[in-house]
BALOBA-1460 file (C-alpha; in Angstrom, 3 decimals):
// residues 80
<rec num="1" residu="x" x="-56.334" y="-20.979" z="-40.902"/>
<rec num="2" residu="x" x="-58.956" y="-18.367" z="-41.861"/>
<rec num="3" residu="x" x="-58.310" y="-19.373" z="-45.427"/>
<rec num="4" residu="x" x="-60.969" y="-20.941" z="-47.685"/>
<rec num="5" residu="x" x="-60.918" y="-25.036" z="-47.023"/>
<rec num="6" residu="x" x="-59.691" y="-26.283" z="-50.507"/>
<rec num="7" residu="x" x="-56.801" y="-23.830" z="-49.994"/>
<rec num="8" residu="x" x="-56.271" y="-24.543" z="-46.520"/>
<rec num="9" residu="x" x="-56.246" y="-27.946" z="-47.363"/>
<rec num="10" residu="x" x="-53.859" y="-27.691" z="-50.417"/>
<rec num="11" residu="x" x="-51.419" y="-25.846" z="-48.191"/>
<rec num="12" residu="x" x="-51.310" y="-28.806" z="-45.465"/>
<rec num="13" residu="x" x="-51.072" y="-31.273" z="-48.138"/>
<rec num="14" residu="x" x="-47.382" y="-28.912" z="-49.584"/>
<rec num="15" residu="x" x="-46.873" y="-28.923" z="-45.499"/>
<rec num="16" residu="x" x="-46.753" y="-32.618" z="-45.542"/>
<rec num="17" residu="x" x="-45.233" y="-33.037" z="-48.510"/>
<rec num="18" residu="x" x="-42.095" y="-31.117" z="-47.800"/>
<rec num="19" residu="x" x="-42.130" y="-32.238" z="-44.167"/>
<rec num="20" residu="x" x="-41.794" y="-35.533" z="-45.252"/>
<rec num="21" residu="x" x="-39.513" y="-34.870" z="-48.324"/>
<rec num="22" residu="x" x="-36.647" y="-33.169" z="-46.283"/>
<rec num="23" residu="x" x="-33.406" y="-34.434" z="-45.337"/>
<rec num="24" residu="x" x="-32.174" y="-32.096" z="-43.128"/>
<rec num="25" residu="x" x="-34.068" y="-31.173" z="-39.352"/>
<rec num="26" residu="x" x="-32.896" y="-27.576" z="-39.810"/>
<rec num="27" residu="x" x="-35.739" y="-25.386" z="-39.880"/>
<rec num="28" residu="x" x="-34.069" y="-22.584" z="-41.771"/>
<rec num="29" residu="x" x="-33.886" y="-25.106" z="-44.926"/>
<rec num="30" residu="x" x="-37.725" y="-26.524" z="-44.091"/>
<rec num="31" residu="x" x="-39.232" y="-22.705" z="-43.553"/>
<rec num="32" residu="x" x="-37.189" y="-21.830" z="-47.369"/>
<rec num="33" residu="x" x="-38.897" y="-24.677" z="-48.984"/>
<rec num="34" residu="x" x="-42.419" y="-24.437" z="-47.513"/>
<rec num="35" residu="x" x="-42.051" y="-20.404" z="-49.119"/>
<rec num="36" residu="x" x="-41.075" y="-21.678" z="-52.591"/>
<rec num="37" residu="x" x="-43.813" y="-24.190" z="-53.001"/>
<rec num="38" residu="x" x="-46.058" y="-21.615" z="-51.320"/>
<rec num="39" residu="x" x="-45.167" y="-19.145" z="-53.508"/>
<rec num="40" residu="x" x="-45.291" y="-21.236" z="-56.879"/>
<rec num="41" residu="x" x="-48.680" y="-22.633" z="-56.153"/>
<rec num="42" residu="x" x="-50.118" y="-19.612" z="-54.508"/>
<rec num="43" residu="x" x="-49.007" y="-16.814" z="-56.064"/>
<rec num="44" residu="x" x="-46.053" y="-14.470" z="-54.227"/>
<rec num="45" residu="x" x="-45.529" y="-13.596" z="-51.096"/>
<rec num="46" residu="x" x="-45.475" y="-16.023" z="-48.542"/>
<rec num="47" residu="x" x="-43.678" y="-16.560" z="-45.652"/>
<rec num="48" residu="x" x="-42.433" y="-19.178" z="-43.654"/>
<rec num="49" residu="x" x="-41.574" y="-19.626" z="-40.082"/>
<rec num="50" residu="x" x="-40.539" y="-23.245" z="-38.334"/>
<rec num="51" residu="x" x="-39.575" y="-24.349" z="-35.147"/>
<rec num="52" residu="x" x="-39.904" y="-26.174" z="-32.205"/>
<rec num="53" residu="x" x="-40.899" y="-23.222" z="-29.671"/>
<rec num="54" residu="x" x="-41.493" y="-19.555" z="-31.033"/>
<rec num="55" residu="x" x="-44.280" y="-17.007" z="-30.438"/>
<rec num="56" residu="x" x="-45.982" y="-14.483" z="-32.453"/>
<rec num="57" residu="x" x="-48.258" y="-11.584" z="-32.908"/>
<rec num="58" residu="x" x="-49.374" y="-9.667" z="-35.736"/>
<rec num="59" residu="x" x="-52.342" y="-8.357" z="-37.529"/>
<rec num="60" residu="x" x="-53.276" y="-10.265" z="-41.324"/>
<rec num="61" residu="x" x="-55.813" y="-10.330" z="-43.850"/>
<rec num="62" residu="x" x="-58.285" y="-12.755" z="-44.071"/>
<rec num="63" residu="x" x="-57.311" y="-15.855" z="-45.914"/>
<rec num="64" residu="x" x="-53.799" y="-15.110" z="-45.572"/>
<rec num="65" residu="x" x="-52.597" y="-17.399" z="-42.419"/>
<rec num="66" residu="x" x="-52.129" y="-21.060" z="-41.559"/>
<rec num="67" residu="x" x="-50.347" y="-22.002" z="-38.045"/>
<rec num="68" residu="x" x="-50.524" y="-25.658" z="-37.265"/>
<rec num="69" residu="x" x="-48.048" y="-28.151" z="-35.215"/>
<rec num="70" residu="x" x="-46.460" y="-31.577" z="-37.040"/>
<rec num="71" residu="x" x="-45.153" y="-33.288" z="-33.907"/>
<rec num="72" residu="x" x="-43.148" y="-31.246" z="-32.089"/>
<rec num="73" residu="x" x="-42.958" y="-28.532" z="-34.942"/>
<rec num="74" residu="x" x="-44.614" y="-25.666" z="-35.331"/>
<rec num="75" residu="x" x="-45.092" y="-24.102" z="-39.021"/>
<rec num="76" residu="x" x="-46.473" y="-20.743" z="-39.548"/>
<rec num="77" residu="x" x="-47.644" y="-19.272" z="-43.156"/>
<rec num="78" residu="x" x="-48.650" y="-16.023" z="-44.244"/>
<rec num="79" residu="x" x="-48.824" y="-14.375" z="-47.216"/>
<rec num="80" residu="x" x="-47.928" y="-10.116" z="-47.234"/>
């Protein structure tokens, strides 16, 4: 994450939390859940992609990404 370290390490710690916290393996339901908290600690807009195998490319702004693996998924955050 390019993102200044108490925020990049507030944003694991919701990672973690909702990792742990869920149910369900479906990452539809994990990636809508990582956006809320996002978004209600963070301020709006974040989003949220999970999954076991996906690629990406895009430009950002600084401080605005986190990409980072929990076992075999992957969890991508950005904020538009």
């Amino acid at each position: 994450m390019d993102e200044h370290s108490k925020i990049k390490a507030d944003v694991k710690v919701v990672i973690k939390e909702t990792m742990d916290a869920m149910a369900t393996k479906d990452d539809k339901v994990i990636s809508a859940a990582m956006k809320k908290k996002c978004d209600e600690k963070f301020g709006p807009t974040w989003n949220c992609i999970v999954g076991e195998d996906f690629k990406c490319a895009f430009a950002h702004e600084n401080k605005h990404f986190i990409f980072c693996v929990m076992g075999k998924t992957n969890i991508l955050l950005y904020k538009i």
